[in-house]
matplotlib code that plots the C-alpha trace (Angstrom):
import matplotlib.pyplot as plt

x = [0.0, 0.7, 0.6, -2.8, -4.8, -8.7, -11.2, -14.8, -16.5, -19.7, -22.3, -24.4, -27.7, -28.5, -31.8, -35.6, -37.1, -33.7, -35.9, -36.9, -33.5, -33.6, -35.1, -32.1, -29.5, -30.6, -30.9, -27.3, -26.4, -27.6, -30.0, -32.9, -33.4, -33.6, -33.9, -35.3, -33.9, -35.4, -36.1, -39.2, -42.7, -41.4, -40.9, -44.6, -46.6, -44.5, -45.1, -41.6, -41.4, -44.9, -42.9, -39.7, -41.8, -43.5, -40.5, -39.3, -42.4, -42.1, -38.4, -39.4, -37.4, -38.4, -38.1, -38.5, -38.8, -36.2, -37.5, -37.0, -33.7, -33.1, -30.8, -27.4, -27.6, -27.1, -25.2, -28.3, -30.5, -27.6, -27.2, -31.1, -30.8, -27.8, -30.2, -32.9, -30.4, -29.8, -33.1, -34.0, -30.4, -30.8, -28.6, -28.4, -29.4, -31.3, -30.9, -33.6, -32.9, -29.7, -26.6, -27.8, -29.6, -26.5, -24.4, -26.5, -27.0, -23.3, -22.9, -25.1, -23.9, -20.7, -22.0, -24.1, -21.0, -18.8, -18.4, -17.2, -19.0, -19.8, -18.6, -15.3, -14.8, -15.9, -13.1, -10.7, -10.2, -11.4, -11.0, -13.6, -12.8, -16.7, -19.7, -23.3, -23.4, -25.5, -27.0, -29.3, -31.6, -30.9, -33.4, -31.2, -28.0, -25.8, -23.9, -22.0, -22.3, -23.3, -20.2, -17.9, -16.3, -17.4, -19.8, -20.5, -21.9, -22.9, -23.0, -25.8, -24.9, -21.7, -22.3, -19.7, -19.4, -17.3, -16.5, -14.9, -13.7, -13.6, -13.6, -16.0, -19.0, -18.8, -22.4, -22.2, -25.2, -26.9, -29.9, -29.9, -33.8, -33.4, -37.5, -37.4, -35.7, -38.1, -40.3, -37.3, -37.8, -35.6, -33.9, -32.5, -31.7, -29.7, -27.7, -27.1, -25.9, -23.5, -22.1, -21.3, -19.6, -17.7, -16.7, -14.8, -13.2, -11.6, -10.0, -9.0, -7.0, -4.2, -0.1, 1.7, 3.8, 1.3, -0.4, 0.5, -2.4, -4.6, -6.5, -7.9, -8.2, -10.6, -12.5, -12.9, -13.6, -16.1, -18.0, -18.2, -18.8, -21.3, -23.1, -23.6, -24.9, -27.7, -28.0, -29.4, -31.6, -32.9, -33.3, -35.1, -37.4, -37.5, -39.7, -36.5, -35.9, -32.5, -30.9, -31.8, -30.3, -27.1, -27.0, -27.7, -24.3, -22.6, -23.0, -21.7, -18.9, -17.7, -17.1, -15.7, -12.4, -12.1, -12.0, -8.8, -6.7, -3.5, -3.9, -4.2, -7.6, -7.8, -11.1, -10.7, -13.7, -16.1, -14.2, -15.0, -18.9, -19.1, -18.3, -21.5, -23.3, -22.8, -23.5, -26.6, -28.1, -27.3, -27.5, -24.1, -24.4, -25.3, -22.6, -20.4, -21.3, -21.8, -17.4, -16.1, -15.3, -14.1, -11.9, -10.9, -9.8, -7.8, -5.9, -5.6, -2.2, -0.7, -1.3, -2.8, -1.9, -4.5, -7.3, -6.2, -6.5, -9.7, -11.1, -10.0, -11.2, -14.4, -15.3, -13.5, -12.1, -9.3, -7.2, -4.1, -2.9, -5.1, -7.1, -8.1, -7.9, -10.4, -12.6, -13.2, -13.7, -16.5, -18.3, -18.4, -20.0, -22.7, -23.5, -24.5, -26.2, -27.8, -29.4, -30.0, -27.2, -25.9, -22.4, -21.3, -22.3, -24.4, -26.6, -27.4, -30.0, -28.0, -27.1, -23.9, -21.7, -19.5, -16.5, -16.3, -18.4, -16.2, -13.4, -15.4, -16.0, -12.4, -10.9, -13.5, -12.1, -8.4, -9.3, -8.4, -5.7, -3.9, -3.9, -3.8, -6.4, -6.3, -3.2, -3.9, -2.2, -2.4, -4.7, -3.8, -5.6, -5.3, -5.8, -9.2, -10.7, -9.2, -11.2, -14.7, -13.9, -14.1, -17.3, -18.7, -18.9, -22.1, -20.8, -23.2]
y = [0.0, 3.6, 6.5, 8.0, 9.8, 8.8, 11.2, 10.2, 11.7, 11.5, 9.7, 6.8, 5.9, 3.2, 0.7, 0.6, 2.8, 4.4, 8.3, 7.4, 8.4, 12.1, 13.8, 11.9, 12.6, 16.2, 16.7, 15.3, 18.3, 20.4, 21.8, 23.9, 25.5, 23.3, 24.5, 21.6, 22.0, 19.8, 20.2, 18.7, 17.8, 14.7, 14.3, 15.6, 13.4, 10.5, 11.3, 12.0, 15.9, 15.1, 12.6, 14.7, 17.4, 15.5, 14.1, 17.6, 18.6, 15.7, 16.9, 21.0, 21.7, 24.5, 24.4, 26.4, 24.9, 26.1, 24.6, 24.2, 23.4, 21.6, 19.1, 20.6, 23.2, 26.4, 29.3, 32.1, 29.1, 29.0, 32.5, 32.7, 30.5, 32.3, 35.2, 32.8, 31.4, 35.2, 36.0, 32.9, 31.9, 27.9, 25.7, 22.6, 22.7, 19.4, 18.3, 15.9, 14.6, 13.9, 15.1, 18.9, 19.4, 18.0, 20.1, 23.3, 23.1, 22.8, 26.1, 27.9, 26.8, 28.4, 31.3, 32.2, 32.1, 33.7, 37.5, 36.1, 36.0, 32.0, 32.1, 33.4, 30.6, 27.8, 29.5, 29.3, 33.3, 33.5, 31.1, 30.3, 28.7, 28.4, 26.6, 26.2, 22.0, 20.0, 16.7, 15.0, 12.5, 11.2, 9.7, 9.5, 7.5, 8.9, 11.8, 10.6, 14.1, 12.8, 11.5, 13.1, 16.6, 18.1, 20.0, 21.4, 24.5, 26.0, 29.7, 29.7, 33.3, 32.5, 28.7, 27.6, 24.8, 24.4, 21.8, 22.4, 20.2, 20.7, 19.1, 21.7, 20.9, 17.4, 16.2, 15.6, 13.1, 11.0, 8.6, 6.5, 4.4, 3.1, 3.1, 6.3, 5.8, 3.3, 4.3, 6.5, 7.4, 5.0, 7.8, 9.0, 6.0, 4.8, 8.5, 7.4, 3.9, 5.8, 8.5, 5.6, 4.1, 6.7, 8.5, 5.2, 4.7, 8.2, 6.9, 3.7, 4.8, 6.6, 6.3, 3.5, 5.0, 4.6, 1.6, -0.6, -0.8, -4.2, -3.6, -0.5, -1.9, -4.9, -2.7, -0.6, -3.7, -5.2, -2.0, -1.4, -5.5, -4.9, -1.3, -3.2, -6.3, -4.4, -1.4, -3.0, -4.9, -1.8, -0.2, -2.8, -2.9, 0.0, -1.5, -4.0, -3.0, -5.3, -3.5, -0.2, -0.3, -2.0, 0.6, 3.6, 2.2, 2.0, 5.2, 6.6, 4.1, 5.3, 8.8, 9.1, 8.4, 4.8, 3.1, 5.2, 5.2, 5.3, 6.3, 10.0, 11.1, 11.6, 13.1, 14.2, 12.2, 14.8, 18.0, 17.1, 16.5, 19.5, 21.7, 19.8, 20.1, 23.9, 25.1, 23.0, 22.0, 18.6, 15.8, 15.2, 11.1, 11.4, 14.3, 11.9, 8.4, 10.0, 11.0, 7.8, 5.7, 8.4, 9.4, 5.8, 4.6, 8.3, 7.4, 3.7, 3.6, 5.0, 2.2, -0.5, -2.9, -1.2, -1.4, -5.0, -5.8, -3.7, -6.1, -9.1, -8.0, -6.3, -8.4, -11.1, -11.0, -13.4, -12.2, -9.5, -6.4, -4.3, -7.2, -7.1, -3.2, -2.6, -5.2, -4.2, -0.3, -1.9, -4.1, -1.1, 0.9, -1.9, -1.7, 2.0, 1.4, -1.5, 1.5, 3.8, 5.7, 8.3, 6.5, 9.9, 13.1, 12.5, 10.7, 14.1, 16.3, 19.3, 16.8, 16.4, 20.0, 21.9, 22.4, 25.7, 24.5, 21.5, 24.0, 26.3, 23.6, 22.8, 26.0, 26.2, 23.0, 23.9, 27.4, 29.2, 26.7, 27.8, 24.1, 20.1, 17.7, 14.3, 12.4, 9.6, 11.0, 14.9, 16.3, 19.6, 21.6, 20.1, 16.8, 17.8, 19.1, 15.7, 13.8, 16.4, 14.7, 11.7, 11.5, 13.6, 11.1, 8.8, 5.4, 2.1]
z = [0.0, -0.8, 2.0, 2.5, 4.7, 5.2, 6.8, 6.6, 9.7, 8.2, 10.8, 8.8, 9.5, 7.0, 6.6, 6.7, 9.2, 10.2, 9.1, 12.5, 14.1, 12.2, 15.2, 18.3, 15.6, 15.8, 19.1, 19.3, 17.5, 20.0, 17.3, 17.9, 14.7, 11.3, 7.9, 5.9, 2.2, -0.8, -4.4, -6.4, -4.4, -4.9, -0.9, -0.6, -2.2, -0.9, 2.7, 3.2, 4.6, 6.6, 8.5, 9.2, 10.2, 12.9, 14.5, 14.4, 16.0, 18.4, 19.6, 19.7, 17.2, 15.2, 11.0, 7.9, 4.4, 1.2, -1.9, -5.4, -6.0, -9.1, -10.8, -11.2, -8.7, -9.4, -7.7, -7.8, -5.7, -3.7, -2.9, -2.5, 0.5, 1.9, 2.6, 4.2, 6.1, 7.6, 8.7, 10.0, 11.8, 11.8, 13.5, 11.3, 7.2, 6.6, 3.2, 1.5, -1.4, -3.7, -4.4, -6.1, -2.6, -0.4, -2.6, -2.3, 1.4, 1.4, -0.4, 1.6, 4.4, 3.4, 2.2, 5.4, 7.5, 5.9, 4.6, 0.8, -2.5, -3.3, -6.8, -5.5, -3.4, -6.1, -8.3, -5.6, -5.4, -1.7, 1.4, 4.6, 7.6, 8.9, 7.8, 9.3, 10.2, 7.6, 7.6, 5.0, 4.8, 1.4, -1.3, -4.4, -4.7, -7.0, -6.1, -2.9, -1.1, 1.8, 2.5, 0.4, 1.1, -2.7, -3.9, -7.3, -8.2, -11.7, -12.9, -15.4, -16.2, -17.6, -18.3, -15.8, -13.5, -10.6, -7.7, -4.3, -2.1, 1.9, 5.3, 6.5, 4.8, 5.5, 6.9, 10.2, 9.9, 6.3, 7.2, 4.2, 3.7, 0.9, 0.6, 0.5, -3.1, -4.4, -7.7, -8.8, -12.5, -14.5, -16.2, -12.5, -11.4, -14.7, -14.3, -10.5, -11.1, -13.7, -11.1, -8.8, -10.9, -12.4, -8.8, -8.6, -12.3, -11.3, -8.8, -10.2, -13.1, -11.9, -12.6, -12.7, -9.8, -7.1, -8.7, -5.0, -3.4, -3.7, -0.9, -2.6, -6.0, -4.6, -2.8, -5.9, -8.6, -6.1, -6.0, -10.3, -10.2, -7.3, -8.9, -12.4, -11.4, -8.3, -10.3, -13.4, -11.3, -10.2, -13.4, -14.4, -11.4, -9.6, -6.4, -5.8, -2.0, -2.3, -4.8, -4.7, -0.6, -2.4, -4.8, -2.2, 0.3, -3.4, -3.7, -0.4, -0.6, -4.5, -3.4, 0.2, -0.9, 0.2, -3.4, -4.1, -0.9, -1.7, -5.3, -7.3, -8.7, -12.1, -11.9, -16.3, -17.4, -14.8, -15.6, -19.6, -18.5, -16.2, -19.2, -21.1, -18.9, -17.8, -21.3, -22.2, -18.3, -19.5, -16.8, -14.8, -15.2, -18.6, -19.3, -17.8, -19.7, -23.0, -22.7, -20.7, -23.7, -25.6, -22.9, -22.4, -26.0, -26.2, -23.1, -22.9, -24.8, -21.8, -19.2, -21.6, -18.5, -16.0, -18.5, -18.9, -15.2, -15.1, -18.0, -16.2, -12.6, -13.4, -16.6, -16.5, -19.4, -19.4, -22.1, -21.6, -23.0, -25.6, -27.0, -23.2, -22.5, -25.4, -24.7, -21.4, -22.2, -24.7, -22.1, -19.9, -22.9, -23.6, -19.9, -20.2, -23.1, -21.8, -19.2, -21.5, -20.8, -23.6, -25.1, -27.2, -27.3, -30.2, -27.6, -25.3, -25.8, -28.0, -30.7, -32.7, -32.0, -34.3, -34.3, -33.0, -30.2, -29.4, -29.3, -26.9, -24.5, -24.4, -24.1, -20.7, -19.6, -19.5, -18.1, -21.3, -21.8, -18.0, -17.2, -17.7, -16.3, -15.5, -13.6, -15.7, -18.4, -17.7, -21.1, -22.5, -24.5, -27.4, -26.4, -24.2, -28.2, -29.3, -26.6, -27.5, -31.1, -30.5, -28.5, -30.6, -33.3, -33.5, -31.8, -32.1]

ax = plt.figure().add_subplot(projection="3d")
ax.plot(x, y, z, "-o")
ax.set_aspect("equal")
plt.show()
């Protein structure tokens, strides 16, 4: 094993009925005041915010509502709740829902305690060193935010999306019912199934150098192996109580940093879909399926070995080097596919893009060509419009 550092302070409350801990785990945080944050009615209609609203009731703790956040979240909603937060002075933000929720609560929490502009601080211009606690209650797997220390904003003003990654934000509480996820539209849960994966191919592919840590690489082809085989279950039934809980731990699991101990996060495949999806509100799982392949093929020559052992140890494909490597880059394609999943960005909703719009999107990736991304192999400019290429051509 390589050196790491692991820090996942995150308290889990996972299983049926465990929405009835929400008001003990509250009270544990000494808090009296709750802003309860959520996006669609979704939670409404399912009897979801009735119920946290009478355990809150139950314990005295008093509660305002934020609604209306929405997929991808976006910086002005954000900001909107920064001034809520201000007049009403909670002391924990409750966060029902998925990722965009988590991730907004996050942002606000930041933004309510400290004297800086948000978008300053998702562009790394300005530091805090304070956040308001939040927990969540979550009813989507996909994201990971409830255990991870990132959140993602977007600027739909300037068609820019950013992620930031801190300690401070972490949730100090997720109660994870899985029930609570049932009768997902198919189209959420087949982007979901696709984050989870994906938070962990970013970590799995990562240079040679550091490539010494078994442990970590089991733990990380047992979750893919684990997320295919429960998460097409679940797509294809989305009332299947087993898999959707398998899939919900999955999720929390692929992005708290435990499938890449050890290892350097490549993270290239989500800084080429949060460009995609910042200029045309596209989905982030489907941003992120519809350039994985792409990505994959462009950069396999540079380790054909570890997409060889990833073939073998998530496929098991028992062949070696690139008869191997692109094998198991295609099964993982057919699986997406087999979801639904966009393979290329002739898939997503804005259709095959011109040149000049390829180029756009790359030029915003590399931050007007002031950096690489990727450890993996590092991608510059150049080679980020040669990736945007590639996708963007029809695949079958």
């Amino acid at each position: 094993m390589e050196s790491f550092k692991f820090y996942a302070p995150t308290k889990v409350v996972f299983g049926v009925d465990s929405i009835k801990e929400l008001s003990k785990e509250c009270t544990s945080l000494n808090a009296k005041k709750v802003m309860i944050l959520y996006g669609s009615n979704r939670i409404e209609k399912n009897g979801l915010l009735d119920t946290i609203k009478a355990q809150l009731d139950d314990a005295s703790i008093d509660y305002c509502c934020f609604s209306g956040i929405k997929a991808n979240p976006t910086l002005a909603k954000a900001e909107e709740g920064v001034v809520v937060v201000k007049e009403y002075n909670p002391d924990l933000l409750l966060a029902i829902g998925g990722g965009s929720v988590i991730d907004t609560a996050k942002a606000i929490s930041v933004g309510a305690a400290n004297d800086v502009k948000l978008w300053d601080v998702w562009c790394g211009i300005k530091k805090f060193n304070k956040t308001i606690p939040v927990a969540c209650v979550l009813t989507i797997p996909a994201a990971g935010s409830e255990m991870s220390d990132s959140a993602v904003l977007t600027n739909e003003e300037i068609k820019q999306k950013r992620g930031l990654s801190s300690n401070l934000y972490r949730c100090k509480f997720a109660i994870m019912d899985p029930t609570y996820a049932l009768t997902l539209p198919k189209k959420q849960i087949a982007c979901g199934v696709t984050d989870i994966i994906m938070h962990t191919l970013e970590r799995y592919f990562y240079p040679k150098e550091y490539q010494h840590n078994s442990m970590t690489d089991e733990i990380a082809e047992a979750l893919i192996r684990n997320t295919i085989k429960f998460g097409k279950r679940v797509y294809e039934n989305p009332n299947d109580l087993e898999a959707m809980s398998e899939v919900m731990w999955a999720g929390s699991l692929s992005h708290n940093d435990i499938t890449g101990l050890g290892g350097k996060k490549d993270f290239s495949v989500h800084q080429f879909g949060h460009e995609i999806s910042a200029m045309f509100d596209i989905t982030h799982g489907e941003s992120l399926s519809a350039v994985w392949a792409s990505w994959a093929r462009y950069v396999m020559d540079t380790d054909v070995d570890r997409f060889a052992h990833f073939a073998q140890y998530v496929w098991g494909i028992n062949k070696d080097g690139a008869d191997a490597a692109r094998e198991g880059i295609d099964m993982m394609e057919q699986f997406l596919k087999s979801i639904e999943m966009p393979i290329c960005i002739p898939n997503l909703s804005c259709g095959i893009l011109d040149k000049e719009t390829l180029d756009k999107l790359a030029l915003n990736c590399s931050r007007n060509d002031t950096r690489k991304i990727g450890v993996f192999r590092p991608l510059s400019l150049e080679e980020i419009k040669e990736v945007y290429y590639l996708a963007n051509i029809m695949h079958n």
